[in-house]
NUTOR-23606 format. One record per residue (C-alpha): residue in three letters; x, y, z negated. Coordinates in steps of 0.1 Angstrom, whole numbers, plus 2048, in hexadecimal, padded with zeros to 3 digits. Each point is the difference from the previous one (the first is absolute). Last residue first. Layout:
<logus>
ALAXYZ
...
</logus>
This chain:
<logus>
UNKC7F73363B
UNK811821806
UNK7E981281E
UNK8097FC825
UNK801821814
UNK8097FB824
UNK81F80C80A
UNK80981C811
UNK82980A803
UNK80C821809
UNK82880B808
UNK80A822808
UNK81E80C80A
UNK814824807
UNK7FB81781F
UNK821803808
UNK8047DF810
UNK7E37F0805
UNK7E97EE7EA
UNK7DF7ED7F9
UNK7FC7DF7F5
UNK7DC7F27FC
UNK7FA7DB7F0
UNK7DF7F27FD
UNK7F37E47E6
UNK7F97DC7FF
UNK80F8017DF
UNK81E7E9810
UNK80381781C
UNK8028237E7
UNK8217EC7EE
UNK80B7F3825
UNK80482380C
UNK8118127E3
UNK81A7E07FF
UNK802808827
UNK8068257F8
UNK81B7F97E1
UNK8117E6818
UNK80581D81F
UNK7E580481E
UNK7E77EA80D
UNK80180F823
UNK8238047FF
UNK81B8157EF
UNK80A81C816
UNK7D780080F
UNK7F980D7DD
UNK810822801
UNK80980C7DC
UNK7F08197EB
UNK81681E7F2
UNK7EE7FD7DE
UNK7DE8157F8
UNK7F17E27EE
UNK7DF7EC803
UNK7F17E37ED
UNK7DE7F6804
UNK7F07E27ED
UNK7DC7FB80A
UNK7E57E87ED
UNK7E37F2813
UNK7DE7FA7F3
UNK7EE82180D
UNK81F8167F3
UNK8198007E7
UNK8238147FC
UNK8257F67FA
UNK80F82480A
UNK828807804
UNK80E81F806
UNK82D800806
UNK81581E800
UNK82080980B
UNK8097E2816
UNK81D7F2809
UNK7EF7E8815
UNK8197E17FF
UNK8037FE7DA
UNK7E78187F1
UNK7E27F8819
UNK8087DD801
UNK7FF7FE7DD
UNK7DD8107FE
UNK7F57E8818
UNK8107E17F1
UNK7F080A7DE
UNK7DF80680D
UNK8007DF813
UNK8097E97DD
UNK7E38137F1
UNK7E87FD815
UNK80D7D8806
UNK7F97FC7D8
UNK7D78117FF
UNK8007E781E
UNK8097E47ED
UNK7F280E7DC
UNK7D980780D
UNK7F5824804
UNK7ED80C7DE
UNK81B81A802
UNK7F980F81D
UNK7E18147F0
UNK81E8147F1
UNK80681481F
UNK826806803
UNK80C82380A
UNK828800801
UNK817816807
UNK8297FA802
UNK81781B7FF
UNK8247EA803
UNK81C8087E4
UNK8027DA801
UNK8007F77D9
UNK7E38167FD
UNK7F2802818
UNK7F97DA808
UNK7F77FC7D7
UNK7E0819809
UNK7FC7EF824
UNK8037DD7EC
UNK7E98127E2
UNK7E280881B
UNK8067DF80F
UNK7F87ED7E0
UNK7E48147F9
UNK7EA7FB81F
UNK80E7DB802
UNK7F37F37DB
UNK80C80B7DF
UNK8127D87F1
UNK8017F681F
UNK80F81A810
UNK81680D7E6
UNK8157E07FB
UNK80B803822
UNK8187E2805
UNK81680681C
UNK8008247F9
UNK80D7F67DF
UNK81A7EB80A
UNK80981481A
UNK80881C7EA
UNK8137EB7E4
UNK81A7F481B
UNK800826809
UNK80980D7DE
UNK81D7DE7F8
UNK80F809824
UNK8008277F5
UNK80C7EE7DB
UNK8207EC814
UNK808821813
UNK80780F7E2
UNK8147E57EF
UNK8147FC81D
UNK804826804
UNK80B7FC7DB
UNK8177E1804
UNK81281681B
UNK80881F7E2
UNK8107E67ED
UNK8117EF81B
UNK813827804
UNK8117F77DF
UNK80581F7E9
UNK7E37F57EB
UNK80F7E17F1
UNK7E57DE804
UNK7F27F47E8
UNK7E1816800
UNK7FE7FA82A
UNK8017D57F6
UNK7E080F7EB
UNK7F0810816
UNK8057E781F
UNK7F37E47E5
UNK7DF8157FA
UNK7FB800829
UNK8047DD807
UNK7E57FA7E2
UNK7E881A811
UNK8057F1827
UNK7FD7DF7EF
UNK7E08067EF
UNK7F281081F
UNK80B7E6815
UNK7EC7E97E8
UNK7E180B7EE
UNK7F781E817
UNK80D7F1820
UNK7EE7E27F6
UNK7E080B7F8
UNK7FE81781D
UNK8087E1817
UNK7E47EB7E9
UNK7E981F805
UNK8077FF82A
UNK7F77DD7FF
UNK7E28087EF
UNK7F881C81C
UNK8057E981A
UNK7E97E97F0
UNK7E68187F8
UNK80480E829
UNK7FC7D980C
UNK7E57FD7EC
UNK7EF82380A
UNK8077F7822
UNK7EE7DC7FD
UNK7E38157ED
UNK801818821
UNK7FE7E0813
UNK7E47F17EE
UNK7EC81C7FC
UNK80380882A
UNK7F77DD805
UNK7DE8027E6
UNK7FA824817
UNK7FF7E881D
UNK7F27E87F6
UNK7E18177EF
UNK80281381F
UNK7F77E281A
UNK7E87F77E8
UNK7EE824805
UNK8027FD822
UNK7F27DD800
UNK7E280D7E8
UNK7FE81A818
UNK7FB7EB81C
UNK7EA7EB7F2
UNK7EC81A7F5
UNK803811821
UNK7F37E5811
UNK7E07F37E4
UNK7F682880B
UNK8027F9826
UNK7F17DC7FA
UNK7E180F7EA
UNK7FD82081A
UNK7FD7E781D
UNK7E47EC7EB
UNK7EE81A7F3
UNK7FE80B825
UNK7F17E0811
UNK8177EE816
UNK80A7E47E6
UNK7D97FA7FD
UNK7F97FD825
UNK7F181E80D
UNK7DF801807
UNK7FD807827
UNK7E581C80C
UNK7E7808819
UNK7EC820815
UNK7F47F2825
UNK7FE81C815
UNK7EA7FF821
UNK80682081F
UNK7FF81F7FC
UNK80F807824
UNK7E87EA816
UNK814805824
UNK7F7800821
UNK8167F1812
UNK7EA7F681D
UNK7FB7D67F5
UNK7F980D7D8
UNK81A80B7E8
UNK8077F87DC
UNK80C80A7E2
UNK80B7ED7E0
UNK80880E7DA
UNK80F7EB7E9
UNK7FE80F7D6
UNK8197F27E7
UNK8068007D9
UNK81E7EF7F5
UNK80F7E07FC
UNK81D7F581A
UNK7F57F8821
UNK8157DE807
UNK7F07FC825
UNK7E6814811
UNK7EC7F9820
UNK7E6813814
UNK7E57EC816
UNK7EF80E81D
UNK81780081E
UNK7F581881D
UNK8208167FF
UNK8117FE7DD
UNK8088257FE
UNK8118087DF
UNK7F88217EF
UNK81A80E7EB
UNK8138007DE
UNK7F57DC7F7
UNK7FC7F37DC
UNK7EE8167EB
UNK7E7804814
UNK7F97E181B
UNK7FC812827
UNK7EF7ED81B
UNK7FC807825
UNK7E77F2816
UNK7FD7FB826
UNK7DC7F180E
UNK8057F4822
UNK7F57DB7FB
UNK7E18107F2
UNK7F380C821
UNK7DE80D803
UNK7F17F27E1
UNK8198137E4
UNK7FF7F67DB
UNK8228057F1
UNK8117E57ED
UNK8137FE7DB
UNK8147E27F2
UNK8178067E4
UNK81B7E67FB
UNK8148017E3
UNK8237E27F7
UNK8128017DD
UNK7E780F7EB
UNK8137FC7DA
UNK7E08107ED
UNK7DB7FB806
UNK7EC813818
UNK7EA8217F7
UNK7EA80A81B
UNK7F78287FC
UNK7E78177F0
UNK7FC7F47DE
UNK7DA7F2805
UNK8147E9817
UNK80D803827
UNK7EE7F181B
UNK81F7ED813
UNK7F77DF7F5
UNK81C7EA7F2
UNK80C7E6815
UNK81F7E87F0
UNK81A7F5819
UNK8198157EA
UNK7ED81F800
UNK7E480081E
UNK7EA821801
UNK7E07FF816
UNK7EE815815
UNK80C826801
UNK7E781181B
UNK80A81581B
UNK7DD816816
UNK80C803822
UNK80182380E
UNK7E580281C
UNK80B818820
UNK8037E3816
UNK811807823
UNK7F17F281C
UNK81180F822
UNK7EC815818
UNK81281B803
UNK8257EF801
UNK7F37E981D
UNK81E7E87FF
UNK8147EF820
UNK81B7E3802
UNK8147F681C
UNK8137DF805
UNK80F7E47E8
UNK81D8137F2
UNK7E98217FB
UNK7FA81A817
UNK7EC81E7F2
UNK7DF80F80D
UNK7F381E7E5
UNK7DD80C80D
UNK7F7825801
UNK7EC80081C
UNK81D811815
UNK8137E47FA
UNK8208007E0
UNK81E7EB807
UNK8187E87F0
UNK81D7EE80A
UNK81781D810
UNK8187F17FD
UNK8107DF806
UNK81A7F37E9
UNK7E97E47F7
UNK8097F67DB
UNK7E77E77F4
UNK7F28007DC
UNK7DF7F2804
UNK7DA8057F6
UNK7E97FD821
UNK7E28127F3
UNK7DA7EE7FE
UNK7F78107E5
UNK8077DD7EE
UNK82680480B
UNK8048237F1
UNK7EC8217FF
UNK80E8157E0
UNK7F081E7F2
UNK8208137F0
UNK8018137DA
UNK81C8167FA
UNK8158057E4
UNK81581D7F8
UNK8207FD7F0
UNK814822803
UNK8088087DC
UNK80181E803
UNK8258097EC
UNK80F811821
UNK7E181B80A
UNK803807824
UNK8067E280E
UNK7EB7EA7E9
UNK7E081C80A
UNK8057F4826
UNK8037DB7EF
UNK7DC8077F2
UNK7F481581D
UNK8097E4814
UNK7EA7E77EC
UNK7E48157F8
UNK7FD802829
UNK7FF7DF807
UNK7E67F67E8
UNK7EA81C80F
UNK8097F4823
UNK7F27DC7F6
UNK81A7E880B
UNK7F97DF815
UNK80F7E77FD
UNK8057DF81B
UNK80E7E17F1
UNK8227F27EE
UNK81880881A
UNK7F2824804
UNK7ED811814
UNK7FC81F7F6
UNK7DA819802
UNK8018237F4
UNK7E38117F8
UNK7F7820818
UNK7DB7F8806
UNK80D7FD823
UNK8167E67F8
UNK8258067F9
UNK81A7E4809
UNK81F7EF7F3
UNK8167E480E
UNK8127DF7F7
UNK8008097DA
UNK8127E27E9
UNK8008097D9
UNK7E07EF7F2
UNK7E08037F6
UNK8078297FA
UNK7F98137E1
UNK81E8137F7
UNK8187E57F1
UNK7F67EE827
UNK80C81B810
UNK7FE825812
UNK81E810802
UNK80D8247FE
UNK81A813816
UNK8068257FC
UNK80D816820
UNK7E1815802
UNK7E57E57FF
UNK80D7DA80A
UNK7E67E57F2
UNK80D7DB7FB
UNK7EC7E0805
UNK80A7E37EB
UNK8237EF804
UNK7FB7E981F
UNK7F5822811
UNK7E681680C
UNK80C826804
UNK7E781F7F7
UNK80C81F80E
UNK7EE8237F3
UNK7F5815821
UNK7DC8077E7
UNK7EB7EF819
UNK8177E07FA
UNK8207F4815
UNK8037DE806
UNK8227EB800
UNK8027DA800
UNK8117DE7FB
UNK81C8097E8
UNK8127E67FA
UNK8117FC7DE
UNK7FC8167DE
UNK7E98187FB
UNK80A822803
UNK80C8167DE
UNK81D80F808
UNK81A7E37F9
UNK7E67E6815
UNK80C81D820
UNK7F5820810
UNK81181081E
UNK803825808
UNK80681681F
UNK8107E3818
UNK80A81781D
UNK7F67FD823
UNK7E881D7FB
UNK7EE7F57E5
UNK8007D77F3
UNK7EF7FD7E0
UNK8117DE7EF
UNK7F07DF7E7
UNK80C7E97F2
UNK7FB7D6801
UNK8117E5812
UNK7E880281F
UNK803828801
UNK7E581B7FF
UNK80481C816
UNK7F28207FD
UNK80181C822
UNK807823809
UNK7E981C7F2
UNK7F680C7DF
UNK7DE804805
UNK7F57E6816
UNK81B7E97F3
UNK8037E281B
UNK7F97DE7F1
UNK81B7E180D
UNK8037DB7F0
UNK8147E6804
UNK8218107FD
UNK81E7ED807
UNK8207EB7E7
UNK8228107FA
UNK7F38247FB
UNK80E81F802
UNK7EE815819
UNK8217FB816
UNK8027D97FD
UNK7D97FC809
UNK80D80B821
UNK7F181D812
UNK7F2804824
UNK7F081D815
UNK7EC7F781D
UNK7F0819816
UNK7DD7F880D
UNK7F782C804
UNK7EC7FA7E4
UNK81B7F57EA
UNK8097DC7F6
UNK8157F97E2
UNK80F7E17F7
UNK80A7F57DD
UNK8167E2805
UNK8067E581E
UNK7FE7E47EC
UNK7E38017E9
UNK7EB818815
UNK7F381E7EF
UNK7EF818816
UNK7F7824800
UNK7EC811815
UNK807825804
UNK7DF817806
UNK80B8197E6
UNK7EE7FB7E4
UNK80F7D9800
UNK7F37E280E
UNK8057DF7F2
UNK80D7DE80B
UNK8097E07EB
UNK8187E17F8
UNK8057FA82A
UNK8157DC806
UNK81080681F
UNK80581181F
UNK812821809
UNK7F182380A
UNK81080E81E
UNK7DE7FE815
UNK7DF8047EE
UNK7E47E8811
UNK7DE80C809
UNK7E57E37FC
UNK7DA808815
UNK7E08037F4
UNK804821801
UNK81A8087EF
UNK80E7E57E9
UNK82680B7EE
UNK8227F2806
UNK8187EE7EB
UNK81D7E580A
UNK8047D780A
UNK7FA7F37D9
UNK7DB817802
UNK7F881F7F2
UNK7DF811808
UNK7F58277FC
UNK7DC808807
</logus>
């Protein structure tokens, strides 16, 4: 028998104490023997110490295993060889050979904080108690037993296998004991995680729990002395606890076998009780608006009902089963109406679990503005509203769109009246001076002898005098169109391209769609106005050879399209707006909220489009 003490180590032979030379003082965490005969201690200050046979002392800092803080527990590996050690601020290392051959952490799956012991099972898998939950080591994978798995609590001081082969933890919150069978469908559930990614690896175990009223010290002290627990050869667990030393008879313990029967009792809704026997319909049905539900529900069990545990599910409202512990009353606030179903289990004093189980089947009328006539009503009153705003909302704007396009018109009639009085007056007065000036130029030439030279000079004056008198009565008729209103645009820009040819020596082609000519006078007007300034464009600064224009109709917009086969021009030379006949082009198409395209390039000829929308002669 090995002893520590604060002086040194040494072992009792014979009744009598033999002390270890060369090993150093101190606090000692824990001492184990290995496979080979070595004994291993690990003292708090000194290190890890190794003792052979032969009494040699062998020392290692904490430093060079990689640890700031000291192990405080030791397990040799019968099959692997070398040594475990479990470390006071949590991790794990397997020492070989002087060397540290692996080390397991919280990152690889150990529970978190001190780890308190190490036992190997019958099968050479490591189990390791700690503050975490208690964590299984099999071929380099880490998994942890918790509370989310079954468990009263986190905390494991130590763990131990009875002869019957369950496993027995003391824990912070009580003693537990773990049927093997439980045990097993646990690891081969995280076994089968490993192998198969999407498992889901929740598996649920189900613990018989001795606490206070068993008589068990329940406390969460951290001794830092291992071992804690052992096992006699009568097959008797003694443990130390904080106040002393405990001892359980694992073959002779009670455990009850009896499931408790659950039953539902009573339903509270809004400090109202409803009985929980459902109707001739099946289920409870409670009044709408139920701010605040209590369902109380019990388990009958004789031996120890303090120890009943219970978990409760409500359908169609939680997604899993929520352990309450011993408590027996479920609450619900604002459940919105529907139909619902609560289930409860429970478990007796040895964890023995009734799995069916009461269900309590109950609805909650909805209020009359949650009901489904009511929703659809609101969505439908919604989109009326809405689309009567919508449709408003066009009216306006369609009635401003009027309004301005009958302010261009206007504006478009009054330029157009202003240009009739110019054309009036060029026609009834410069026109009748140009003619008188040019009846007394023929007759001072009559009077005049024909061998003077001024004679042959009043002529070219006379001439030029009737080409001014030609042009002056030009503009005065494009000015004034007589031919649109009185044939409408389609015709009227078939005889200006006709006219155009003629007196220009220009081909120009036109294909006018007479369904344009219900188009209202204003915009019928600034077609026309555009058409010319294109078409002169193209023969003035174009010099073009040919010239197609089409006035066409289509889904309530008319198009005017004018292209020629001049030498084109580059419109970054003149601007973004381009020259005065391409910004009066422009605003004409603006003011009939219309579009205005201008393609060109030199070479390649021009061609000017406008879209406007099609308003009919009112």
């Amino acid at each position: 028998m090995w002893v520590s003490t604060f002086q040194g180590i040494g072992y009792l032979e014979n009744d009598q104490f033999v002390s270890i030379s060369g090993v150093p003082g101190g606090v000692v965490r824990s001492l184990a023997e290995d496979t080979a005969g070595n004994l291993w201690v690990a003292s708090q200050d000194a290190g890890l110490l190794r003792v052979s046979p032969a009494h040699d002392v062998r020392q290692m800092s904490w430093a060079t295993l990689g640890h700031k803080d000291f192990a405080v527990t030791l397990a040799a590996d019968g099959l692997q060889g070398g040594l475990w050690l479990g470390f006071y601020q949590g991790g794990i290392a397997h020492l070989a050979d002087g060397q540290v051959r692996a080390s397991y952490a919280a990152a690889n799956g150990m529970g978190e904080g001190f780890v308190g012991h190490l036992r190997f099972d019958q099968d050479g898998v490591l189990w390791a108690a700690t503050e975490g939950g208690l964590s299984r080591v099999k071929n380099g994978r880490v998994v942890t037993l918790t509370s989310k798995s079954g468990l009263p609590c986190d905390t494991v001081h130590w763990s131990m296998e009875d002869d019957a082969h369950s496993l027995w933890l003391y824990m912070a919150c009580g003693l537990v004991r773990i049927a093997r069978p439980e045990l097993d469908v646990w690891a081969a559930a995280m076994d089968k995680a490993e192998v198969d990614k999407e498992t889901d690896a929740t598996q649920v175990i189900h613990p018989m729990v001795f606490d206070s009223s068993d008589g068990v010290t329940t406390v969460a002290f951290r001794n830092g002395i291992s071992p804690l627990v052992a096992k006699s050869s009568d097959g008797r667990l003694w443990f130390v606890t904080e106040n002393g030393v405990s001892v359980i008879d694992p073959g002779h313990s009670a455990f009850n076998n009896l499931p408790p029967p659950v039953h539902v009792e009573q339903v509270t809704a809004d400090r109202k009780i409803y009985d929980a026997t459902s109707d001739s319909s099946g289920q409870l049905r409670l009044p709408a608006l139920i701010r605040d539900l209590e369902i109380h529900y019990t388990a009958l069990s004789l031996v120890a009902p303090e120890k009943n545990r219970f978990k409760i599910k409500l359908e169609g409202w939680d997604r899993d089963w929520q352990d309450v512990g011993n408590r027996r009353q479920a609450f619900y606030t604002n459940l919105p109406p529907r139909d619902y179903r609560f289930r409860v289990i429970a478990s007796n004093n040895s964890g023995v679990w009734n799995e069916t189980g009461a269900a309590l089947a109950f609805s909650i009328a909805p209020a009359y503005y949650q009901t489904a006539w009511f929703r659809t009503l609101a969505v439908v009153m919604f989109l009326s509203v809405l689309w009567s705003a919508h449709r408003i909302r066009l009216r306006v704007i369609e009635r401003h769109q009027a309004e301005i396009t009958a302010l261009n018109e206007g504006l478009m009639k009054a330029q157009e009246q202003e240009r009739t009085r110019i054309a009036g007056e060029l026609h009834d007065g410069v026109m009748q001076q140009i003619s008188a000036l040019s009846l007394m130029l023929g007759t001072a030439r009559r009077k005049i002898p024909s061998d003077l030279e001024v004679k042959a000079e009043i002529r070219d004056v006379q001439e030029k005098l009737i080409q001014v008198g030609t042009e002056v009565r030009q503009l005065s008729h494009d000015l004034h169109p007589s031919s649109l209103k009185d044939r409408g645009l389609p015709e009227a820009l078939r005889a200006y391209c006709r006219e155009f040819s003629r007196v220009r020596g220009l081909s120009v082609s036109c294909n006018a769609d007479d369904n344009v000519g219900e188009l209202s006078r204003g915009a019928a007007l600034a077609l026309y106005r555009i058409s010319q300034e294109a078409i002169g464009n193209a023969a003035t600064h174009g010099a073009a050879q040919h010239v197609d224009v089409r006035l066409t109709r289509s889904n309530s917009r008319v198009t005017l399209t004018v292209v020629d086969d001049g030498h084109g021009f580059d419109p970054h030379r003149i601007g973004a707006s381009g020259g005065l006949g391409l910004i009066n082009m422009r605003e004409r198409a603006r003011q009939l909220n219309g579009t205005f395209e201008l393609d060109c390039g030199l070479g390649r000829g021009t061609t000017v489009r406008i879209a406007i929308p099609f308003r009919p002669a009112m």
